[in-house]
Each structure stands twice: as C-alpha cells, then as structure tokens.
C-alpha positions as CSV (number, residue, x, y, z in Angstrom):
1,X,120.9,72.8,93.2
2,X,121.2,76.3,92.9
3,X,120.4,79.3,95.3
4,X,118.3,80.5,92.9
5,X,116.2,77.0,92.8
6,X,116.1,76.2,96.6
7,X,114.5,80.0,97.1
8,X,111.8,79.3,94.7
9,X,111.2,76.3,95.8
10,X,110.9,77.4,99.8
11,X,108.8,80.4,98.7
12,X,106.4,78.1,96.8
13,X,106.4,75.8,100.0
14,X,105.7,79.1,102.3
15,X,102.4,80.3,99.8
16,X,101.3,77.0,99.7
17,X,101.4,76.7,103.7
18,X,100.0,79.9,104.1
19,X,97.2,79.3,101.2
20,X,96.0,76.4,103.3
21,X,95.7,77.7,106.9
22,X,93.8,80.9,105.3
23,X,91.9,78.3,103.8
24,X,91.1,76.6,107.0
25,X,90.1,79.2,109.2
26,X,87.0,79.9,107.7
27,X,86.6,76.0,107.5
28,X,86.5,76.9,111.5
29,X,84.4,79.8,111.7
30,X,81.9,77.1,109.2
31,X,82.0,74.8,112.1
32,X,81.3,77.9,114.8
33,X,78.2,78.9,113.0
34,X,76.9,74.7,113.1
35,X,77.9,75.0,116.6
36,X,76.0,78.0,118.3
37,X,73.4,76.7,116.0
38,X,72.6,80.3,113.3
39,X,73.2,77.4,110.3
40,X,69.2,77.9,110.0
41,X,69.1,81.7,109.8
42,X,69.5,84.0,106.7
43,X,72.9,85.4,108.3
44,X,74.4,82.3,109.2
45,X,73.3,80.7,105.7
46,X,74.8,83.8,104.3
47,X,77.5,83.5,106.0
48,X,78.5,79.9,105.5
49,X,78.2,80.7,101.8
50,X,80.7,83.8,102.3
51,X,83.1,81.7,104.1
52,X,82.7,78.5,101.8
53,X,83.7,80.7,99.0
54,X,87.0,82.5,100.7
55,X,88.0,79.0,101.1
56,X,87.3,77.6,97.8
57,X,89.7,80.8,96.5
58,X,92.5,79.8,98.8
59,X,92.1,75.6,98.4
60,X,91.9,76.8,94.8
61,X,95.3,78.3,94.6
62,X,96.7,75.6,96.4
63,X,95.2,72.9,93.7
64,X,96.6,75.1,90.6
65,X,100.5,75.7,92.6
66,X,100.8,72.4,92.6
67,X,99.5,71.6,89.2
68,X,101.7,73.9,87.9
69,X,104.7,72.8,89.5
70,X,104.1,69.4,88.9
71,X,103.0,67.6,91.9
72,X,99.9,66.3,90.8
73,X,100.9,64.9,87.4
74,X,99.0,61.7,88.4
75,X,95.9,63.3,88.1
76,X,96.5,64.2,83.8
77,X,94.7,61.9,81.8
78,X,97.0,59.8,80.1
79,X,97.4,59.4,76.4
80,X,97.1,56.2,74.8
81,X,96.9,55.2,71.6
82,X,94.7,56.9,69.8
83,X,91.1,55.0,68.8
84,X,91.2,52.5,66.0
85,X,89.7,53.6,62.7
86,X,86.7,50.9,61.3
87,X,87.4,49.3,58.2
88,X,86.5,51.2,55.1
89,X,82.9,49.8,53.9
90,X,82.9,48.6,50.4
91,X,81.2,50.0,48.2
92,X,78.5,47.4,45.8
C-alpha cells in the first residue's frame, strides 16, 4: 500500500471519528433538556430542534463518507434482470 493511500485512508478514519462525536454531543445536550425537564417549553422545543438538526448535518456526512468510499455497498439496490416483456397481442 502506498504512503499516499494509508494517509487518505487515516484522514478519512479521523473526519469520520470526529463527524460522529460532534454529532453526539448534541445527542447529549438532547438528553440534558429531557432531563431538567424544558422539553415542554418553546426554548427547549426550540432547542431540541436546533440540536437535532446539527446532528443530522454531522451523522449526515458520516452516512455519505462512507457511501462514497464504499463501505456501505450492501445498502445499493441490486440489479437483476431486467422485467420480462408480455407477449405481443395478436392482432384479429
């Protein structure tokens, strides 16, 4: 393998670590606004929304890394054959 290869491949692993604990800690502050119990005001609705989407962004870069580097080639729809035409209909 070459230099070239094993850095890519470490700096992939290091965004995709780093993409998933920034995705987390909101996940945290999430389950800090259930706790303390402000899930049933505006702000901590607000909130909650605001941190649900920060973490969508990150788990979202996560999903499409791997996608494009091919570690999630079992979720492509495979092709199979394609559909059968129906017989021609004669014409009386």
């Amino acid at each position: 393998m070459t230099e070239r290869l094993q850095l890519q491949r470490l700096l992939l692993a290091v965004t995709l670590w780093i993409s998933i604990l920034l995705g987390c800690i909101p996940l945290a502050g999430i389950a800090w606004i259930i706790v303390t119990g402000t899930i049933t005001t505006v702000d901590g609705l607000f909130m909650g929304l605001i941190l649900l989407t920060l973490s969508g962004i990150f788990f979202l870069n996560v999903f499409l890394e791997l996608r494009k580097s091919g570690l999630l080639a079992f979720l492509q729809k495979k092709k199979g054959d394609p559909p059968k035409e129906p017989p021609a209909s004669k014409a009386g």
